[in-house]
C-alpha positions as CSV (number, residue, x, y, z in Angstrom):
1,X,62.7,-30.6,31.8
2,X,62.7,-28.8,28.5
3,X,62.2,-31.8,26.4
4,X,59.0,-32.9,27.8
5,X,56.9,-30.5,25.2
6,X,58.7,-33.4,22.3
7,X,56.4,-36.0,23.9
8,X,53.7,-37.4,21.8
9,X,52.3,-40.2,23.3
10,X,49.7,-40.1,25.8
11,X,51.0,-39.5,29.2
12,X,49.8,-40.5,32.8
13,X,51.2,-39.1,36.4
14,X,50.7,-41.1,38.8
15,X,52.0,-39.8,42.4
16,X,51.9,-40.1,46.0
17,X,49.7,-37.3,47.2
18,X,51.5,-37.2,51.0
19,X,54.8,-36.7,49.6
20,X,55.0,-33.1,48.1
21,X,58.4,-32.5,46.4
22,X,57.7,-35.4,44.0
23,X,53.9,-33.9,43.3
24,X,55.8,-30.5,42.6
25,X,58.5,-32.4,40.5
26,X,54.7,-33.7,38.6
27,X,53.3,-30.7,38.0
28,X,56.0,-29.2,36.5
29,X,56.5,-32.0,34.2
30,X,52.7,-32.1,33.5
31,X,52.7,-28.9,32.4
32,X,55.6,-29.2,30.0
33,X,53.9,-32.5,28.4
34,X,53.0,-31.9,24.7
35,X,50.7,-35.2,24.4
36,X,47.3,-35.5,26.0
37,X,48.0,-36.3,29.8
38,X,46.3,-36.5,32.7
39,X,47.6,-36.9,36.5
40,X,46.2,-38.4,39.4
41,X,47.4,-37.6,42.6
42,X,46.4,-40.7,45.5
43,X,45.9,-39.2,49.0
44,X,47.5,-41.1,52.0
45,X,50.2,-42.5,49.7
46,X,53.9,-42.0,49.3
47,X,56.2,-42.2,46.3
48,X,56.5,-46.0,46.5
49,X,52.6,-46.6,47.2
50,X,53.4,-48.9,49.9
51,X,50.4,-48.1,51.9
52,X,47.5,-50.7,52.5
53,X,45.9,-50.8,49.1
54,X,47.7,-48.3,47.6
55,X,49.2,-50.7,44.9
56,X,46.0,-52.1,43.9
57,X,44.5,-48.0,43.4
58,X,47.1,-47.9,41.4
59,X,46.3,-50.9,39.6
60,X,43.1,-49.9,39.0
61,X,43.7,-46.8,37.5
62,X,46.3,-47.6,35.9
63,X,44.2,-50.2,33.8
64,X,41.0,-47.8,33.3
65,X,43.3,-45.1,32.4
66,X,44.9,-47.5,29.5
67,X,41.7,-49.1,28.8
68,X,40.5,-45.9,27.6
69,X,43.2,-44.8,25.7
70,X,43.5,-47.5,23.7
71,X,39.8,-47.3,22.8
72,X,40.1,-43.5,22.1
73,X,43.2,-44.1,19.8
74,X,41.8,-46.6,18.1
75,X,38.7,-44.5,17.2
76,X,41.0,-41.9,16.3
77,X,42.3,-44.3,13.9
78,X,39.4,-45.6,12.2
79,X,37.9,-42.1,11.2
């Protein structure tokens, strides 16, 4: 993944905490991100969040996560 440093847009992970080679395959990709980034990893869910309110979790945080990014890059762009 050596082109993941080019990235300059802000960046969010989310992943399925009970399924481990994908949150490997994450990290390694979040730590080649060259944008601001964050990852979240759920607990009792699988790649495909198709546990009982794992979709709406991810929904959620999804929509916070954006929420405030757009508000942060906006300020950024009104200095």
């Amino acid at each position: 993944m050596p082109i993941l440093h080019n990235v300059k847009v802000p960046t969010l992970l989310l992943v399925g905490g009970d399924d481990a080679v994908v949150v490997e395959l994450n990290r390694k990709a979040y730590i080649q991100l060259g944008s601001r980034k964050e990852m979240k990893i759920i607990k009792g869910a699988t790649h495909l969040f198709s546990e009982p309110g794992k979709l709406e979790e991810i929904a959620r945080l999804s929509t916070d996560w954006f929420n405030g990014s757009l508000n942060k890059n906006k300020n950024e762009t009104q200095r």
